[in-house]
KEVEXSE-834191 format. One record per residue (C-alpha): x, y, z. Coordinates in steps of 0.25 Angstrom, whole numbers, plus 5000, padded with zeros to 4 digits. Example, Ala and Ser with C-alpha at 12.3 -4.5 7.8 and 13.67 -1.06 7.14 Angstrom:
<pts>
<pt x="5049" y="4982" z="5031"/>
<pt x="5055" y="4996" z="5029"/>
</pts>
This chain:
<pts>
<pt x="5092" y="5156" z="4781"/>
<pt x="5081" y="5159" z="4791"/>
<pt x="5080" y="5171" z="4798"/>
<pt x="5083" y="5174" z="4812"/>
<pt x="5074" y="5183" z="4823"/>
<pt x="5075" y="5200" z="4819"/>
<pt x="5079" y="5196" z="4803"/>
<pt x="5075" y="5208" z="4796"/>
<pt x="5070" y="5198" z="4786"/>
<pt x="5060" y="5193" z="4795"/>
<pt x="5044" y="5195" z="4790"/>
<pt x="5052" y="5205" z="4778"/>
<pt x="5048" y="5198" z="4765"/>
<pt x="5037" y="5197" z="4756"/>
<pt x="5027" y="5189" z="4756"/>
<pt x="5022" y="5180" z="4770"/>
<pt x="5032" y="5170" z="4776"/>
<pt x="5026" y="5154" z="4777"/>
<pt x="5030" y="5151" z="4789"/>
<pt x="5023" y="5161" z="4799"/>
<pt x="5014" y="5169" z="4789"/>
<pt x="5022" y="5183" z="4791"/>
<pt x="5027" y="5191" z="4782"/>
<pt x="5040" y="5183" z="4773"/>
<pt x="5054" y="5184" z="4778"/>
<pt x="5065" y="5186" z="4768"/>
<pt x="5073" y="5175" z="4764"/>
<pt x="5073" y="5162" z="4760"/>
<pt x="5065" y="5158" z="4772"/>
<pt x="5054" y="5168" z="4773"/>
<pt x="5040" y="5169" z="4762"/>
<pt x="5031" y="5159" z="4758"/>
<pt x="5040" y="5149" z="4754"/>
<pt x="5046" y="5147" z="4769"/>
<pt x="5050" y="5133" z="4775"/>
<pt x="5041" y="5135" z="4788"/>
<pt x="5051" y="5125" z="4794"/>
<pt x="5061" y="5131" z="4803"/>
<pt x="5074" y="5123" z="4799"/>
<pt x="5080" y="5113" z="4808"/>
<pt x="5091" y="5115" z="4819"/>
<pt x="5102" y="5107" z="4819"/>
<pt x="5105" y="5093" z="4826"/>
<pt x="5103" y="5095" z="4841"/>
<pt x="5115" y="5092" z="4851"/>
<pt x="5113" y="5081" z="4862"/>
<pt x="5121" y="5081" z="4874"/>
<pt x="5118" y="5070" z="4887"/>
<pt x="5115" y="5077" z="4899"/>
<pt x="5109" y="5065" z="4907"/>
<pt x="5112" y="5065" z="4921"/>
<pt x="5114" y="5053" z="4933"/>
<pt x="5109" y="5062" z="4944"/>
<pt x="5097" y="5060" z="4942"/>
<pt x="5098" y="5052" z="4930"/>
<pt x="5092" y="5058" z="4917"/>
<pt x="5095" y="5055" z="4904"/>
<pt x="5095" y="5068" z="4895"/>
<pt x="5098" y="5073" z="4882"/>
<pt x="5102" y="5089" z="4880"/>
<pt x="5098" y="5093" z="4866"/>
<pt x="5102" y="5106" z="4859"/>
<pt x="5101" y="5112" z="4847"/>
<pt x="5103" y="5125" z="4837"/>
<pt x="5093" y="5134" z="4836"/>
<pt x="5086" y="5137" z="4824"/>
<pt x="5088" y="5152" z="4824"/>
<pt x="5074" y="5157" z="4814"/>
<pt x="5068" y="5168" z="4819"/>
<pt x="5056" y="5157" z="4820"/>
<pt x="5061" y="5149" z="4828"/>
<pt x="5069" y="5161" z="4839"/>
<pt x="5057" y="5171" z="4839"/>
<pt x="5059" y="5178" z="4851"/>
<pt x="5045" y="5179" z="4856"/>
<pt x="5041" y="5166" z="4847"/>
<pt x="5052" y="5158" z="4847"/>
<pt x="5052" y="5143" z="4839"/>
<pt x="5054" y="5130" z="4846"/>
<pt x="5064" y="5118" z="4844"/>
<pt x="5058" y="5103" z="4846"/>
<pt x="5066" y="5091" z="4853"/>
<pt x="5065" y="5078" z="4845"/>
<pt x="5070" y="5065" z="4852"/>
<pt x="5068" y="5049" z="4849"/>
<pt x="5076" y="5038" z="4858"/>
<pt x="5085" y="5028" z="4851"/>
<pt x="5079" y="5031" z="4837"/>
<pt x="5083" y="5042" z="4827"/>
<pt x="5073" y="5049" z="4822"/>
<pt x="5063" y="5054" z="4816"/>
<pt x="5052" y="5054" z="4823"/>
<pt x="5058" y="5056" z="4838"/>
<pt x="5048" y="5050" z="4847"/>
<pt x="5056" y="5052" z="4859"/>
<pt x="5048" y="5051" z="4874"/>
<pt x="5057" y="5051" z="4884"/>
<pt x="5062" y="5063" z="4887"/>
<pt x="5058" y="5071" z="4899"/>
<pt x="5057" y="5059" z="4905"/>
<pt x="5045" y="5053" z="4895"/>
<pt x="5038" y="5069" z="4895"/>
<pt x="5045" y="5073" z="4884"/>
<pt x="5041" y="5065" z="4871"/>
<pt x="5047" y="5071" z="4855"/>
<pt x="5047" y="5081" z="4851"/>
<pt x="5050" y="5091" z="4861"/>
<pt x="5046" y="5105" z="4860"/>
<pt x="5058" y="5111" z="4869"/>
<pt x="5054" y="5127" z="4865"/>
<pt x="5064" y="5137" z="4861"/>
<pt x="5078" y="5131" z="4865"/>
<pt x="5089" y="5124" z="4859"/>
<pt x="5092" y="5113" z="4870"/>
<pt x="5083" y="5104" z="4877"/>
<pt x="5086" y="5092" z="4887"/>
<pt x="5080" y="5079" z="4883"/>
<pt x="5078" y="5075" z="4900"/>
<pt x="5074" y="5062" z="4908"/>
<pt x="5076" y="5053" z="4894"/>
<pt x="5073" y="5038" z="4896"/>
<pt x="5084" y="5032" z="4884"/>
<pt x="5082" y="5018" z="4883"/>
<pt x="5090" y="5008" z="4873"/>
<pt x="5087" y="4993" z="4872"/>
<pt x="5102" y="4984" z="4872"/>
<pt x="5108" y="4983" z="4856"/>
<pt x="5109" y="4971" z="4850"/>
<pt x="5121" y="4964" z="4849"/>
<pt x="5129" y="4968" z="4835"/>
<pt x="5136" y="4957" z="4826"/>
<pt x="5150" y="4959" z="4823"/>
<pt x="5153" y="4956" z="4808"/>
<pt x="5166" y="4958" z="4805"/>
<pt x="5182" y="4962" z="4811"/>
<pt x="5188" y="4963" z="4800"/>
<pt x="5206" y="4968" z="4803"/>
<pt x="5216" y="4975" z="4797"/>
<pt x="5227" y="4983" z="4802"/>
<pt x="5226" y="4985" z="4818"/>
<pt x="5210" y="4986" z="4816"/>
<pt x="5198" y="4977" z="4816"/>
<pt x="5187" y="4983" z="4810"/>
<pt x="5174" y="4977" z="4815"/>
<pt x="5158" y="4978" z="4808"/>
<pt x="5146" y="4973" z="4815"/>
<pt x="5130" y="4975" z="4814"/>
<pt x="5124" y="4987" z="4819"/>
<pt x="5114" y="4985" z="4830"/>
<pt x="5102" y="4992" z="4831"/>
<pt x="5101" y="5004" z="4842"/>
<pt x="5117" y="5004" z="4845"/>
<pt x="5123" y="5017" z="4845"/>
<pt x="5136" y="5013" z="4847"/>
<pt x="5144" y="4998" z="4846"/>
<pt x="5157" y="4993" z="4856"/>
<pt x="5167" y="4985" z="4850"/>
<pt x="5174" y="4975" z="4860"/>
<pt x="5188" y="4969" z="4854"/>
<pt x="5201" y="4962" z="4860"/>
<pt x="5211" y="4952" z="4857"/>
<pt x="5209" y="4943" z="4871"/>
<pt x="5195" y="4949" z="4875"/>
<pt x="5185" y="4955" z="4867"/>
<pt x="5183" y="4963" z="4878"/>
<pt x="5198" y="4971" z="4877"/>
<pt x="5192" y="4982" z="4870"/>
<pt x="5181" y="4990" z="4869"/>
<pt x="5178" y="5000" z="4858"/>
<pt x="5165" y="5010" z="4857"/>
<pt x="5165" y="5012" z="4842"/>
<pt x="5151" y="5019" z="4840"/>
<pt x="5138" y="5018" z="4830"/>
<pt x="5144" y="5009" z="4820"/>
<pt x="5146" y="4995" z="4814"/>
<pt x="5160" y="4994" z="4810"/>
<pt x="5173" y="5000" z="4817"/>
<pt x="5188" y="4998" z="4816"/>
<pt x="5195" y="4993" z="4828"/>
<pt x="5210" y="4998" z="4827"/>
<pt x="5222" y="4998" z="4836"/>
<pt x="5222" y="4982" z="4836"/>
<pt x="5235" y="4973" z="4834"/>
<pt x="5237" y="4967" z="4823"/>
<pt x="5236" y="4950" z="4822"/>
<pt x="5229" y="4949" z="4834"/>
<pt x="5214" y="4945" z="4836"/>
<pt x="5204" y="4954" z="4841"/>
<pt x="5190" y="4950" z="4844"/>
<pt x="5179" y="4960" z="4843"/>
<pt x="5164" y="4962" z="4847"/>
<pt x="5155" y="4973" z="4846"/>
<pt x="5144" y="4979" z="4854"/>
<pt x="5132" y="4988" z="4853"/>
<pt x="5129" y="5000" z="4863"/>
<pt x="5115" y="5006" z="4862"/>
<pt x="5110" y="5018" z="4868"/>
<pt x="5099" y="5026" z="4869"/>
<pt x="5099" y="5037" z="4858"/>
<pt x="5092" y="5049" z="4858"/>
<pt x="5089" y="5055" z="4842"/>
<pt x="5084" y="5071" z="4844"/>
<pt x="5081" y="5082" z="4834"/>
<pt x="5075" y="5095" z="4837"/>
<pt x="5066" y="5105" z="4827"/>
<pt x="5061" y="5119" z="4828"/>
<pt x="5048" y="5125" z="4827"/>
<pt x="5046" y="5140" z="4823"/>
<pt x="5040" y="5150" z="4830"/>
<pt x="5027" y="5150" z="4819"/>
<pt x="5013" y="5147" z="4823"/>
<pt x="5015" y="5136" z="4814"/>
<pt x="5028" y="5132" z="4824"/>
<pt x="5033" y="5128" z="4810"/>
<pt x="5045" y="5116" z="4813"/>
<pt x="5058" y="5111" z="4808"/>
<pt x="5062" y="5097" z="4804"/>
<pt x="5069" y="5090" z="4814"/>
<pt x="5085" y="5091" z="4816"/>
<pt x="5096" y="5084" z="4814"/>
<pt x="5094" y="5071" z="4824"/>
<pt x="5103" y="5071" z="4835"/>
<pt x="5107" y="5058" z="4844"/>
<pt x="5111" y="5055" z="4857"/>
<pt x="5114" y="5043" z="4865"/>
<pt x="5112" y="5044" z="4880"/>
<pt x="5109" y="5032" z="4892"/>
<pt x="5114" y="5019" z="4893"/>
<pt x="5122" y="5012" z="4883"/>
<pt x="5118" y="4997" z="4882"/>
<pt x="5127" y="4987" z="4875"/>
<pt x="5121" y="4975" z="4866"/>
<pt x="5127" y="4960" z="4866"/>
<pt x="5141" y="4961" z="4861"/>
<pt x="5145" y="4955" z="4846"/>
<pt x="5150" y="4943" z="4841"/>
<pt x="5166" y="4944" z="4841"/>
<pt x="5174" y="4945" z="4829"/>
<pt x="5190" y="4943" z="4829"/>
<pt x="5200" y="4952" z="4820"/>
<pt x="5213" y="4952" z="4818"/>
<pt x="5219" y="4965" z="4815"/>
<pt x="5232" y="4964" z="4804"/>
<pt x="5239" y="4971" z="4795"/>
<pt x="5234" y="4968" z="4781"/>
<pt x="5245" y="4970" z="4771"/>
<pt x="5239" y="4968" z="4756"/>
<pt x="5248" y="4958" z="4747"/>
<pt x="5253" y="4962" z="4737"/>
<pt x="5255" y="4976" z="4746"/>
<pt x="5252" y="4984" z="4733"/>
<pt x="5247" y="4999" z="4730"/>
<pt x="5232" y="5000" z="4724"/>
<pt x="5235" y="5004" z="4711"/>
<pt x="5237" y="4999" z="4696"/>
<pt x="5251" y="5007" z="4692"/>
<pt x="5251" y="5006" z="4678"/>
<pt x="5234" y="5003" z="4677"/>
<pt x="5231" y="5018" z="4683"/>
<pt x="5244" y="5024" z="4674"/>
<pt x="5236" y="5019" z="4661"/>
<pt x="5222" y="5024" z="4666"/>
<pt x="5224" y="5036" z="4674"/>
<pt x="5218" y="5033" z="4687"/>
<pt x="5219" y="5021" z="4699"/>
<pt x="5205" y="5023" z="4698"/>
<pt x="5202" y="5019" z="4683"/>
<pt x="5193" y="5008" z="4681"/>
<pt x="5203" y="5000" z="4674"/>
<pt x="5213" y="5003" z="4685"/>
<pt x="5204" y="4997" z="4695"/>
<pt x="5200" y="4983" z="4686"/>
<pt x="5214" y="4980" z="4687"/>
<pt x="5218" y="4984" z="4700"/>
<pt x="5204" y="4974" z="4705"/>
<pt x="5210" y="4965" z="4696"/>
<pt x="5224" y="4964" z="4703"/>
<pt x="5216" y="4964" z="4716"/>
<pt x="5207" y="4952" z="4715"/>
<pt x="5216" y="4944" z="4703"/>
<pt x="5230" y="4946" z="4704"/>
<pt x="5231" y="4949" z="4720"/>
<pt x="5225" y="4935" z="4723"/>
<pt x="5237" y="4928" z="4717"/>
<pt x="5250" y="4926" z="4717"/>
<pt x="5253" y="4929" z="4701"/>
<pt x="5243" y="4941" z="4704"/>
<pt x="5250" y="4946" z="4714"/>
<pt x="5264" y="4945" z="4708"/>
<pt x="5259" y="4953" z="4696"/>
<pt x="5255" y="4963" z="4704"/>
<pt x="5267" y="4964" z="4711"/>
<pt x="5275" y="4965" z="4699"/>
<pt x="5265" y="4974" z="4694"/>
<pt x="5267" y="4984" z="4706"/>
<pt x="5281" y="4984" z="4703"/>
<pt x="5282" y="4987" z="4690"/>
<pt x="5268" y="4996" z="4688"/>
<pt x="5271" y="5008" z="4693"/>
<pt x="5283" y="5010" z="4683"/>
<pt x="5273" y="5006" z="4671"/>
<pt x="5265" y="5017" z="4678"/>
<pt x="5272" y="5028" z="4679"/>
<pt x="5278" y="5027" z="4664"/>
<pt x="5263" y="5028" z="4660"/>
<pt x="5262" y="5041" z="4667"/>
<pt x="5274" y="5046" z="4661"/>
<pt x="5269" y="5043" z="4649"/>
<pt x="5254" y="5044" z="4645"/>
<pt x="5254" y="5041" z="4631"/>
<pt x="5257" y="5025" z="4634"/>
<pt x="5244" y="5025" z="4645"/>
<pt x="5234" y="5020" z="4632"/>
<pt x="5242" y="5010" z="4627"/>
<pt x="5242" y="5005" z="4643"/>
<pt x="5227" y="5007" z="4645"/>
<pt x="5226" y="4998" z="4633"/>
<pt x="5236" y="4987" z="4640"/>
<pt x="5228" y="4987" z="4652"/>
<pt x="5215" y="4986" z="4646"/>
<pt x="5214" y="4971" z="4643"/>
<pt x="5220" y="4970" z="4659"/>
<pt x="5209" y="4979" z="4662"/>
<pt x="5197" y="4970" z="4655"/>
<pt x="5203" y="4957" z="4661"/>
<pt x="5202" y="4963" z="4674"/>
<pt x="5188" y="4968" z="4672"/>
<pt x="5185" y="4953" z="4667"/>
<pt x="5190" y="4947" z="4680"/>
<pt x="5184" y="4956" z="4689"/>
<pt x="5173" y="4955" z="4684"/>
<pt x="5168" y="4942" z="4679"/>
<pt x="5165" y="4928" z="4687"/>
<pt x="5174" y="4918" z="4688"/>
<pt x="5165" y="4908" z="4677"/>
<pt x="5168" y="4919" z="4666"/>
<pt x="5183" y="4921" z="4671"/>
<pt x="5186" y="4906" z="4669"/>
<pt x="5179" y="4908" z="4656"/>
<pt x="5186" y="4918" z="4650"/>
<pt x="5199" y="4909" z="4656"/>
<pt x="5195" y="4897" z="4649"/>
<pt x="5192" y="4905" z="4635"/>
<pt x="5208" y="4913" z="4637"/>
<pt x="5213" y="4897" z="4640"/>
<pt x="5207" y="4892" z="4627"/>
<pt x="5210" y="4904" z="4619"/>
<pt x="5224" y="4903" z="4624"/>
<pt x="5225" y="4889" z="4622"/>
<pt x="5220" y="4890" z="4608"/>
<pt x="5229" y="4901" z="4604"/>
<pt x="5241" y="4891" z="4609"/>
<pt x="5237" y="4879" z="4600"/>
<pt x="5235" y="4888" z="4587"/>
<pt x="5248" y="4892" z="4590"/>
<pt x="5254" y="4877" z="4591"/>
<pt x="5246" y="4874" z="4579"/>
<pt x="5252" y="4885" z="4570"/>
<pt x="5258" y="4877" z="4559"/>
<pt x="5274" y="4882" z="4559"/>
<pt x="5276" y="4889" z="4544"/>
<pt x="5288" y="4880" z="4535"/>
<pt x="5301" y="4885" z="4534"/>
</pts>
């Protein structure tokens, strides 16, 4: 919404503009109530251009231009400002090196929209050595986490199943990857190392062409990585063994007759029971007969409740006591669950001798 150079809108309004003091262009931008700030370009681009002959290190920046008549004035154009820091995101960008140490942030690089960062010096201490924490398998795959290490942009993973040298695998900024395409039952060892290198962070603002030179916030930070690449220490080594996991009893996630009565696999009732059957009837042989037969026999249950809708309160209602007791195991500690056991022993127990001691009635 702001204007460019020959708008007719230009110094046509009513009142005087904030930002240079002439009179108020039309539109949102324009009169009293004017953001002096011109906005922001865009995130600039960075491309290597380093040479070997003679060695430099260098850093092509570009960027879009912000096309206010402010900043494009043809006898008074704006200007753009280079922002650079070496191995820290910013702000503030504190940068010194470039042009050879002549150069400090921010730049003023005048009316363009591309500059050569030139003769940098990009320097980077060795990282530390990560800790590999866990390689956990499944099917062909080993997926592997370790700690992240301070100034790495980027992390190796070693892995084989004679040598943890066999294979080598750049995996990028992050602290956790899946190594796939590995055979199943054999053992692979795996270590991880850090690279680091030095990183430039760069943004770019824009001034006007006002007397007050009136700037923008800064852009979106870009980032390159550029020079040497050192490596830290490698990791401890973990083993995995890859498998195929097959769950037992193989069963679908669902509840047949449970969701029928309630209406959705995702009621909360559904989900007690089905947590129930996972941690109290799976663990077990009797449990995981039940369940078994239960997957044989529910979706028949199932479908006839579908059929026939009138008969899904009366099973709501059946399922209810099921429902509480699963709450009351998932739920409770084992002290009350014994508890509650003891008292359902002496109450049946009781029951059982009133019955024995029920005089029979005389013929």
């Amino acid at each position: 919404f702001h204007l460019r150079e020959g708008s007719p809108c230009i110094d046509a309004g009513t009142g005087l503009d904030s930002i240079d003091a002439s009179i108020a262009d039309i539109g949102a931008y324009g009169g009293p109530l004017a953001d002096p700030s011109p906005f922001p370009v865009p995130a600039p681009t960075l491309t290597d251009t380093s040479t070997t002959a003679p060695a430099a290190t260098n850093i092509a920046v570009s960027w879009a231009a912000n096309l206010a008549y402010l900043v494009t004035n043809t006898s008074n154009p704006g200007s753009y400002r280079l922002w650079y820091q070496l191995n820290s995101p910013g702000p503030p960008y504190q940068g010194t090196d470039a042009g050879g140490g002549t150069l400090p942030s921010p730049i003023d690089v005048g009316n363009v929209t591309q500059f050569v960062l030139a003769d940098l010096a990009p320097t980077i201490g060795a990282p530390a050595a990560p800790e590999l924490l866990a390689a956990l398998p499944s099917n062909e795959t080993v997926t592997l986490t370790w700690t992240s290490v301070a100034n790495a942009n980027g992390y190796e993973i070693s892995y084989g199943v004679n040598s943890v040298d066999e294979n080598t695998l750049a995996v990028g900024r992050v602290t956790e990857y899946a190594v796939t395409g590995l055979i199943n039952n054999l053992t692979y060892t795996f270590a991880v190392t850090a690279q680091a290198q030095a990183t430039y962070f760069i943004t770019v603002s824009v001034r006007d062409s006002t007397p007050n030179a009136n700037e923008s916030v800064l852009s979106p930070e870009s980032s390159i990585s550029i020079g040497e690449t050192l490596l830290s220490p490698r990791s401890n080594e973990l083993s995995g063994v890859p498998e195929q996991v097959v769950p037992f009893p193989d069963l679908p996630d669902d509840c047949f007759v449970a969701t029928a009565a309630f209406g959705a696999g995702w009621a909360a009732e559904v989900a007690a029971l089905r947590d129930f059957r996972d941690r109290f009837l799976l663990s077990n042989g009797p449990g995981r007969t039940f369940t078994d037969w239960y997957y044989r026999a529910g979706p028949a249950y199932a479908t006839y409740l579908h059929e026939h809708d009138g008969w899904k309160p009366a099973a709501r209602a059946g399922l209810l006591p099921l429902v509480v007791f699963a709450l009351f195991m998932l739920g409770s500690g084992t002290t009350l669950k014994l508890a509650m056991l003891t008292l359902f022993m002496v109450l049946g127990y009781s029951l059982l001798r009133r019955r024995k001691r029920r005089p029979v009635p005389a013929k």
